[in-house]
C-alpha positions as CSV (number, residue, x, y, z in Angstrom):
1,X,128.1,36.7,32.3
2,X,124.5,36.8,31.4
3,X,125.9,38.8,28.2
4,X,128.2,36.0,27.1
5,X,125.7,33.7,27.7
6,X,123.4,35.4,25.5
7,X,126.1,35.7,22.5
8,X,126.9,32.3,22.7
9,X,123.3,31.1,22.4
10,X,122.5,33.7,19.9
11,X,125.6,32.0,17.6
12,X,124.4,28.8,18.6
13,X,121.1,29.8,17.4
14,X,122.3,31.2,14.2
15,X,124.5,28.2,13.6
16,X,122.2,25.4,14.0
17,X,118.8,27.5,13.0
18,X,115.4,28.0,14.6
19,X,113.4,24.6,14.4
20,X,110.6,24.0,13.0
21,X,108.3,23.0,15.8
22,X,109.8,26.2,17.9
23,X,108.2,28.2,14.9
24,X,104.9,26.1,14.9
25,X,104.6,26.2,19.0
26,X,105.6,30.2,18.5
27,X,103.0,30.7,15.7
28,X,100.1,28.9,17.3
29,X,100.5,30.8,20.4
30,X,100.7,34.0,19.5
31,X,97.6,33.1,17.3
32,X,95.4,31.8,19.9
33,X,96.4,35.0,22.0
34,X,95.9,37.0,19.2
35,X,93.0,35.3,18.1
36,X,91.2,35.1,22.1
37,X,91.7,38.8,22.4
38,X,90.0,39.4,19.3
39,X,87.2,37.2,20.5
40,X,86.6,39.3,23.5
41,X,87.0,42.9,21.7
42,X,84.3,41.2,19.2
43,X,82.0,39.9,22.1
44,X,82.7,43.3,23.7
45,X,81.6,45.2,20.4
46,X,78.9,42.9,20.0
47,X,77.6,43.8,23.6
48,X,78.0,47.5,23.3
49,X,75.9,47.1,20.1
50,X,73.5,45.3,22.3
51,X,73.4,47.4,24.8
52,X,73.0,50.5,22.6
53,X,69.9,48.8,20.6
54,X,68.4,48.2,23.9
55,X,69.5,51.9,24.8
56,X,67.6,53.1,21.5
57,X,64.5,50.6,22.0
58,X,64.7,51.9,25.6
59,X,64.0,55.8,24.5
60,X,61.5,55.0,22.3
61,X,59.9,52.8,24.8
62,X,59.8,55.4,27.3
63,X,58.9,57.9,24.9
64,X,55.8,56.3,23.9
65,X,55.1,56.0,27.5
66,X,54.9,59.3,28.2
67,X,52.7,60.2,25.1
68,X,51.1,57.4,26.0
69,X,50.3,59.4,29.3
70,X,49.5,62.6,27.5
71,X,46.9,60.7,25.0
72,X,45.4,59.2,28.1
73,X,45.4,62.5,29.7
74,X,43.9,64.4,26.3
75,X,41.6,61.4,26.1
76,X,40.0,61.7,29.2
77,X,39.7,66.1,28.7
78,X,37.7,65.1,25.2
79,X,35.4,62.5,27.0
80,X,34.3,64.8,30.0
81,X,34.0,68.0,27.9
82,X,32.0,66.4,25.0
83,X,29.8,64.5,27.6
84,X,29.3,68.5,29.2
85,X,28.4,69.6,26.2
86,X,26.0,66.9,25.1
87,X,25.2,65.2,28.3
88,X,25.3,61.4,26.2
89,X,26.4,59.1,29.1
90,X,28.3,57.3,26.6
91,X,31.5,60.3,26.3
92,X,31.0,59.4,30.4
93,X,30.9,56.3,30.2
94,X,34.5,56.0,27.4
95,X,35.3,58.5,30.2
96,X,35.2,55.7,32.8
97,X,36.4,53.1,30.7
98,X,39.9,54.5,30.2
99,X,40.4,55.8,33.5
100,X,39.7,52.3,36.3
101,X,39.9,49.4,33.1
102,X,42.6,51.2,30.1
103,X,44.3,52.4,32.7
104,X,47.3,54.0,30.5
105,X,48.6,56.7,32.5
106,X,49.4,53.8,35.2
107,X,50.9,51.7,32.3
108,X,52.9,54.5,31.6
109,X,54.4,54.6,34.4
110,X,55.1,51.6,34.7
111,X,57.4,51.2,31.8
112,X,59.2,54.2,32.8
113,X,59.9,52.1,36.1
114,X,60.7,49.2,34.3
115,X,62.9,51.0,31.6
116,X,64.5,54.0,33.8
117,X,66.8,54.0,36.8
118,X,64.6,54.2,40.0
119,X,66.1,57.7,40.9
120,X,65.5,59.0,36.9
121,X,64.0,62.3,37.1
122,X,62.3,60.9,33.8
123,X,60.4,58.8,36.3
124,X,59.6,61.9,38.2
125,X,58.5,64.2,36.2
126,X,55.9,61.8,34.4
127,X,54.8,61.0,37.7
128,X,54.2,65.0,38.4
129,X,52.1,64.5,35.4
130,X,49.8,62.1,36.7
131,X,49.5,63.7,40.2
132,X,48.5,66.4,38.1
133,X,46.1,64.3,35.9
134,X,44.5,62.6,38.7
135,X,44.1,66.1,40.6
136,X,41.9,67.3,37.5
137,X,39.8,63.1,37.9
138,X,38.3,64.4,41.1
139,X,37.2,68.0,39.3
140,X,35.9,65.8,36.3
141,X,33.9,63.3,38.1
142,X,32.1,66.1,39.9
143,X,31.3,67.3,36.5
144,X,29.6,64.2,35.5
145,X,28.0,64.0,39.0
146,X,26.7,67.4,38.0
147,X,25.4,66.6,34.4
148,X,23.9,62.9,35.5
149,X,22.4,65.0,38.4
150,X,20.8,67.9,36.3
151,X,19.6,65.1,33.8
152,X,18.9,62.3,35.5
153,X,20.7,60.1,33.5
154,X,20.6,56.2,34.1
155,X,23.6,55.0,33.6
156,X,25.0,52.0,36.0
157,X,28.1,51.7,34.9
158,X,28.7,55.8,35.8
159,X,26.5,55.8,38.6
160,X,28.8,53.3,40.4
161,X,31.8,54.7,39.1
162,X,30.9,58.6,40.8
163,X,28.6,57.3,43.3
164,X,30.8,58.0,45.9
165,X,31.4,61.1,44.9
166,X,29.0,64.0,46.7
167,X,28.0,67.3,45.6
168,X,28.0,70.4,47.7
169,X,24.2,71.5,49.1
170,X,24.8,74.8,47.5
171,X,25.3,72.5,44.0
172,X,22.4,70.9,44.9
173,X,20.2,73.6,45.2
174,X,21.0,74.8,41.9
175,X,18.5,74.4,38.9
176,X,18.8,72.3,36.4
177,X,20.6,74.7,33.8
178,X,22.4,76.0,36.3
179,X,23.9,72.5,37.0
180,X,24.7,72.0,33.3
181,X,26.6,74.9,33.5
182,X,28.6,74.3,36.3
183,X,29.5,71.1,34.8
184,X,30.8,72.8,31.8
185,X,32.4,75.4,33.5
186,X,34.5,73.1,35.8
187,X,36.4,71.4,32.5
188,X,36.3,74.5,30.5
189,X,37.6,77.2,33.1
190,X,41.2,78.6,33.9
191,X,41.8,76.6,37.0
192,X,41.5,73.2,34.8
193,X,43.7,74.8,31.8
194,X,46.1,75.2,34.0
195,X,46.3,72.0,35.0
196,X,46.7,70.4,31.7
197,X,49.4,73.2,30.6
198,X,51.3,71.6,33.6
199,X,50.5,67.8,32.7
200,X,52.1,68.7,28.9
201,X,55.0,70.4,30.8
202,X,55.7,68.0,33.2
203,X,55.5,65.2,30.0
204,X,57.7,67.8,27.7
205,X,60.3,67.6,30.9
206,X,60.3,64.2,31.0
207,X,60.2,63.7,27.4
208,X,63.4,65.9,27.3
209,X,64.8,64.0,30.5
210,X,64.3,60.7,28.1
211,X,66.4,62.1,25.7
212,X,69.2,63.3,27.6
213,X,69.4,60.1,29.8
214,X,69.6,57.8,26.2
215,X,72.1,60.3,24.7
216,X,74.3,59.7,27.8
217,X,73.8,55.8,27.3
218,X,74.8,56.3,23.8
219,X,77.9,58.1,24.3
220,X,79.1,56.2,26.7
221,X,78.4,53.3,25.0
222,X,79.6,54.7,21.9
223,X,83.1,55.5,23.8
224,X,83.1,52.0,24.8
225,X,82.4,50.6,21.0
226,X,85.3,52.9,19.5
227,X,87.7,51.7,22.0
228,X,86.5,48.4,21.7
229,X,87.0,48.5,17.7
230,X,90.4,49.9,17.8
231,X,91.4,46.8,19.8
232,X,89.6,44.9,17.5
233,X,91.5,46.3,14.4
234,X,94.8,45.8,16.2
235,X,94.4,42.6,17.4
236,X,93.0,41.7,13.2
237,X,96.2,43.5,12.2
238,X,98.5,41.5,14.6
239,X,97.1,38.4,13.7
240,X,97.0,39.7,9.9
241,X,101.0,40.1,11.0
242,X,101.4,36.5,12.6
243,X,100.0,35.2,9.3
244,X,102.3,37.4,7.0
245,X,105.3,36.1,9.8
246,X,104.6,32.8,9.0
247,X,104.2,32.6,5.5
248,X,107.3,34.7,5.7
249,X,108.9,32.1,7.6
250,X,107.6,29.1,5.6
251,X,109.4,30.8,2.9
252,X,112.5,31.5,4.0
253,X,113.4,29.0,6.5
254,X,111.6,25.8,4.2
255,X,110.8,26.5,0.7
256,X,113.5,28.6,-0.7
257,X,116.5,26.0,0.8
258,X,114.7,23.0,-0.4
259,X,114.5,24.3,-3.8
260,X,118.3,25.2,-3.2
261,X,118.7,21.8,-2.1
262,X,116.7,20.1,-5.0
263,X,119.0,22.5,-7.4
264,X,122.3,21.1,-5.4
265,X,121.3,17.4,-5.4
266,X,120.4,17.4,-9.4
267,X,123.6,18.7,-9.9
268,X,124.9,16.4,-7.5
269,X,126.6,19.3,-5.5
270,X,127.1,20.0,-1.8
271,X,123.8,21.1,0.1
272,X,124.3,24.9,2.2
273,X,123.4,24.4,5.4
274,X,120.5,27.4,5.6
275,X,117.2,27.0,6.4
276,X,115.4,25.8,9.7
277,X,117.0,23.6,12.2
278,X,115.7,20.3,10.6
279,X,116.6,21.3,7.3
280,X,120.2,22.6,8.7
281,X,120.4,19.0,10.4
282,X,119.5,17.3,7.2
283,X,122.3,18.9,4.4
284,X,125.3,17.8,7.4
285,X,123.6,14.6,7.2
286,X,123.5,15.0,3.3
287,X,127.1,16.7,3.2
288,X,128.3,14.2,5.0
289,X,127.1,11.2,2.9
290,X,128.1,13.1,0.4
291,X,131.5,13.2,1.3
292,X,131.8,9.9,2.4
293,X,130.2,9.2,-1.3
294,X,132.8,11.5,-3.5
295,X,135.5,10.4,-1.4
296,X,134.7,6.3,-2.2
297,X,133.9,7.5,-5.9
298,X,137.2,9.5,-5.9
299,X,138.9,6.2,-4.7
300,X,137.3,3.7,-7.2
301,X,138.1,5.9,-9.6
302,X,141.6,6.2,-8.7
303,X,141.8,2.3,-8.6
304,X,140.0,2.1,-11.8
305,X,142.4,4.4,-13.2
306,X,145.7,3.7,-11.4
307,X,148.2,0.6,-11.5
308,X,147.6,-1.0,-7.5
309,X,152.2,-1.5,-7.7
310,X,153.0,1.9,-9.4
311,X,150.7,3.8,-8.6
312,X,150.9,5.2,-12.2
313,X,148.3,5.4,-14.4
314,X,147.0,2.4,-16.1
315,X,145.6,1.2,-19.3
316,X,142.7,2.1,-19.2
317,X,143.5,5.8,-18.2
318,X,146.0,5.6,-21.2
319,X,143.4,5.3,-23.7
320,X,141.4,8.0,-22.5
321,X,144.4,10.4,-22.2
322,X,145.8,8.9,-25.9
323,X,142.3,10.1,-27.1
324,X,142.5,13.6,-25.4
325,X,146.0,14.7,-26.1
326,X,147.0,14.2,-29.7
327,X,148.1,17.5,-30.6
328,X,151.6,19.1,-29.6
329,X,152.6,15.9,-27.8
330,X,155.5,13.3,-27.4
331,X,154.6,9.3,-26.9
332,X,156.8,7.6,-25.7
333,X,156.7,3.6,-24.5
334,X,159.6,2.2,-22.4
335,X,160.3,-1.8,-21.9
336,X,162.4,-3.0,-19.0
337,X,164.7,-4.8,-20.6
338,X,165.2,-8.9,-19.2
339,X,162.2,-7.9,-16.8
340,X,161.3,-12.1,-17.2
341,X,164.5,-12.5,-16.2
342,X,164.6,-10.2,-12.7
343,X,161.8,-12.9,-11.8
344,X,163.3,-15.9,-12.7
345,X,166.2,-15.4,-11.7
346,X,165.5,-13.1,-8.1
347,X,162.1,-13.4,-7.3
348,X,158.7,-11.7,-8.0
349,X,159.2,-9.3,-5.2
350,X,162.7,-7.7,-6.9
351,X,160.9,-8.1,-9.9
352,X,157.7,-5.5,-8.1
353,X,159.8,-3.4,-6.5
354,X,162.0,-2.9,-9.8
355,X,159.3,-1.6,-11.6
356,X,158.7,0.5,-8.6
357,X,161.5,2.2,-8.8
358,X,161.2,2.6,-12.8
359,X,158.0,4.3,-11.9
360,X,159.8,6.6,-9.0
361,X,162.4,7.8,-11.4
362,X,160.1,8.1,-14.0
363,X,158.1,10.6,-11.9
364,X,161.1,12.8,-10.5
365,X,162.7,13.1,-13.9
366,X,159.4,14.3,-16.4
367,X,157.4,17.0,-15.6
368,X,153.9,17.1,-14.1
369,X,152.0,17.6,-17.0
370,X,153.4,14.6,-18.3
371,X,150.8,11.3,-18.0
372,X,152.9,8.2,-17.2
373,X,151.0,5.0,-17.2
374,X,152.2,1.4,-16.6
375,X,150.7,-0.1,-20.0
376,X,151.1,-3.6,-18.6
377,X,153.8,-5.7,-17.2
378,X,157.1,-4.0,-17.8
379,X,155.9,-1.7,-20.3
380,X,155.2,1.9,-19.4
381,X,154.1,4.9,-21.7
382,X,154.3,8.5,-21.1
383,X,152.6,11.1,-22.8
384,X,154.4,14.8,-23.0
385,X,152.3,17.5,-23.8
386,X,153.9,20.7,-25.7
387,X,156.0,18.9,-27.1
388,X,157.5,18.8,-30.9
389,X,160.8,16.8,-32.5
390,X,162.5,20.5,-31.9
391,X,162.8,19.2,-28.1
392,X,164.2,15.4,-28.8
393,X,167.4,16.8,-26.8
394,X,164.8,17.3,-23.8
395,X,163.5,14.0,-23.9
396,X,166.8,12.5,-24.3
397,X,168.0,14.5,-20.8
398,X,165.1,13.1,-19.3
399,X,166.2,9.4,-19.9
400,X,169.2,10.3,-19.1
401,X,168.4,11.0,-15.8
402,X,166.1,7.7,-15.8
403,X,169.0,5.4,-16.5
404,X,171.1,6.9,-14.3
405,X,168.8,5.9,-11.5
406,X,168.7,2.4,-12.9
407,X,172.3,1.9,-12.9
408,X,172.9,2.7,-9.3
409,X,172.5,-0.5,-7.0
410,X,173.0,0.7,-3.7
411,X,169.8,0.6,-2.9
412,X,169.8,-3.3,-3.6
413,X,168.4,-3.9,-6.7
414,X,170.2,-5.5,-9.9
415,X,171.0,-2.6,-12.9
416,X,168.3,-1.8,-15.2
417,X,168.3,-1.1,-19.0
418,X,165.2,0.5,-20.9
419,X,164.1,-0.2,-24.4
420,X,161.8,3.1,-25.6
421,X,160.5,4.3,-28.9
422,X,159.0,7.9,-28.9
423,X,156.8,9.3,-31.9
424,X,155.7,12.9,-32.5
425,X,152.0,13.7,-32.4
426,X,149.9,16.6,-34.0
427,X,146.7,15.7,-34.7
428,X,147.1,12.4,-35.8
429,X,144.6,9.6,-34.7
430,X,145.5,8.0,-30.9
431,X,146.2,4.8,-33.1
432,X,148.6,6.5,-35.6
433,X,150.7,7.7,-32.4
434,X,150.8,4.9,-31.1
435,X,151.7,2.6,-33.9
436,X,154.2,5.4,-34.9
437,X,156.2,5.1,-31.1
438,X,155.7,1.4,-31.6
439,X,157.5,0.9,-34.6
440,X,160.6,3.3,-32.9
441,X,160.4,0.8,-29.9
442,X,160.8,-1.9,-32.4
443,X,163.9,-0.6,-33.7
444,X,165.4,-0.6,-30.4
445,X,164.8,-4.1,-29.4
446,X,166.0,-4.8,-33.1
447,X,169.2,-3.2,-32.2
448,X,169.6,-5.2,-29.2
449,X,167.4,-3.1,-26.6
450,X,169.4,-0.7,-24.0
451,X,168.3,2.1,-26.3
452,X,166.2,5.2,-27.9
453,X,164.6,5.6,-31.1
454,X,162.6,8.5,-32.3
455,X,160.0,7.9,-34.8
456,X,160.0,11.6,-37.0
457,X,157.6,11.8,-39.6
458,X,158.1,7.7,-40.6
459,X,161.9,8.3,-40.3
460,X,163.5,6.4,-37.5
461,X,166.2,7.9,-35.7
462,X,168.3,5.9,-33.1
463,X,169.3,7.3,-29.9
464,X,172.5,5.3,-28.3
């Protein structure tokens, strides 16, 4: 059932066509669906794009921290040596300065924090690093404890920095050079070079760590970005294809059968009923007016060409045939003979219906490709095509069979007698033909009517 139904609607459909607002409502929605999902691949590109520039800006972030921490760490190595080697307060006193006001190990670390996951390794190795740093602050401000000692240097800004810091009685029985000494030695020795080979490798490791962490967010994110562009390209390609479709569409359904339709209408033709629904709806409405149209031409022309009682050709369709057939052809015009009389003497009515029935016999005896017009009144013409004076014994069996008909009265109606002149035409004028059957009729009604004549080349021959 569901089958037939489907077949029926699909030949209704083909039948009557797909409208045009169905196509407009089908069009827009597939391009707003089309057209949303684009917008999210696009704001999902656009976000993955984000994401990896804040990925990149993230690694160089982080890795700046981390050298940032290394400086700092170098920094502070260069200030405490060069102030054990030349004992100027001021290397002590840059020495301070970066590590309780710069502060740039801490700020390091800090950005990590802010930048990193909270359980990055990143995060812990750089911390390693400054556990390590600040391990080697405590051998480094008993250095400068030691050199301010041995010199007695007055320096308030170092003296409150290290002042809690207290050397050993066995440092403090040492002499001056030997204190200068031991404060060199204690940044210069293996112990401390150690501990800067594994600040570098803790910052190396978490340099590294950086690195893998943002290649990870990259990936990913670059995963995310292909899959998000191959949606993107199909949903521009669909919507690419909705466009085509309806262009397409536009085409065929509205543009190709109006300018059929324009074609049809100039030549004042029938319109096909193709196209879309509106259009299909339109050429039945168009057809139909159409046909109503023809059909009332068809009649006024048929009146305008046809006598209203005989239903014969009339004058006016004579002349038009007279001027189109002149070659080959036989003209003949017929006269009811007393026709004044049949209305005097019986009525207007007999006198209608006889010419009727000269018209009926007239019909059933000639052939159709014979034109017979009423002329006017009782006078009738018929114009014979192939014809030549060879064939006067044809003509004469047609009339023959004519008067037959008008000498039988059973049907009611008084006898009737013809008077008819026939003249030959091959190429001569309509006029010439004319005059030429004219002057054969004459003869006839000369010789008391009830007769033929044939008008051969200007020789009259009479037909009893």
């Amino acid at each position: 059932m569901p089958f037939v139904i489907g077949a029926v609607n699909v030949k209704k459909l083909i039948k009557n066509g797909i409208k045009i607002r169905t196509i407009n409502a089908i069009v827009i929605v597939l391009a707003v669906v089309f057209s949303f999902f684009l917008f999210l691949s696009t704001s999902g590109t656009l976000r993955a794009y984000e994401q990896e520039a804040a990925a990149t800006e993230a690694f160089y972030s982080c890795e700046r921290a981390a050298n940032d921490l290394m400086e700092a760490s170098n920094y502070l190595t260069t200030q405490v040596r060069m102030f054990a080697i030349t004992l100027d307060p001021v290397y002590a006193e840059n020495f301070i300065e970066e590590q309780n006001v710069t502060m740039r190990r801490e700020d390091a670390i800090s950005t990590l924090r802010d930048s990193l996951p909270e359980d990055s390794e990143a995060i812990a190795a750089l911390e390693e690093a400054l556990k390590y740093s600040n391990d080697l602050i405590n051998t480094e401000y008993y250095s400068i404890k030691l050199g301010i000692t041995a010199e007695n240097i007055d320096s308030p800004k170092v003296t409150a920095a290290i002042g809690s810091v207290q050397l050993s009685q066995e440092d403090l029985a040492l002499s001056q050079e030997e204190k200068i000494e031991k404060c060199r030695r204690l940044v210069t020795d293996d112990y401390y070079k150690g501990e800067k080979t594994k600040i570098i490798g803790e910052v190396e490791r978490c340099i590294g760590l950086i690195e893998s962490y943002t290649e990870e967010q990259e990936t990913r994110t670059g995963e995310v970005m292909s899959s998000l562009l191959a949606r993107q390209r199909l949903f521009t390609v669909l919507l690419l294809a909705v466009i085509v479709f309806t262009v397409f569409l536009v085409i065929y359904l509205i543009l190709m059968p109006l300018t059929e339709h324009i074609k049809k209408i100039k030549a004042s033709e029938p319109l096909p009923e193709r196209g879309a629904s509106e259009l299909r709806y339109l050429s039945r409405a168009y057809n139909d007016m159409y046909e109503e149209t023809r059909k009332a031409n068809e009649s006024l022309r048929h009146a305008a060409e046809h006598d209203a009682l005989t239903r014969l050709y009339n004058r006016r369709a004579f002349d038009a045939l007279a001027h189109q057939f002149r070659d080959n052809i036989a003209l003949m015009i017929l006269d009811v003979d007393g026709f004044k009389g049949f209305n005097d003497t019986y009525g207007h009515d007999v006198g209608d219906k006889v010419l009727q029935k000269v018209a009926r016999l007239l019909k059933a005896s000639f052939r159709f490709s014979d034109y017979i017009c009423r002329f006017g009144g009782d006078e009738f013409t018929i114009i014979m095509t192939e014809m030549s004076p060879e064939l006067k014994n044809v003509i004469e069996a047609k009339v023959a069979l004519v008067r037959k008909g008008l000498f039988d009265t059973s049907d009611g109606l008084p006898k009737v007698t013809l008077s008819i002149g026939v003249s030959f035409g091959n190429g001569e004028s309509a006029d010439e033909i004319f005059k030429a059957a004219d002057t054969a009729l004459y003869d006839v009604k000369d010789r008391g009517r009830n007769g033929m004549s044939f008008n051969v080349a200007g020789e009259i021959i009479p037909v009893k």
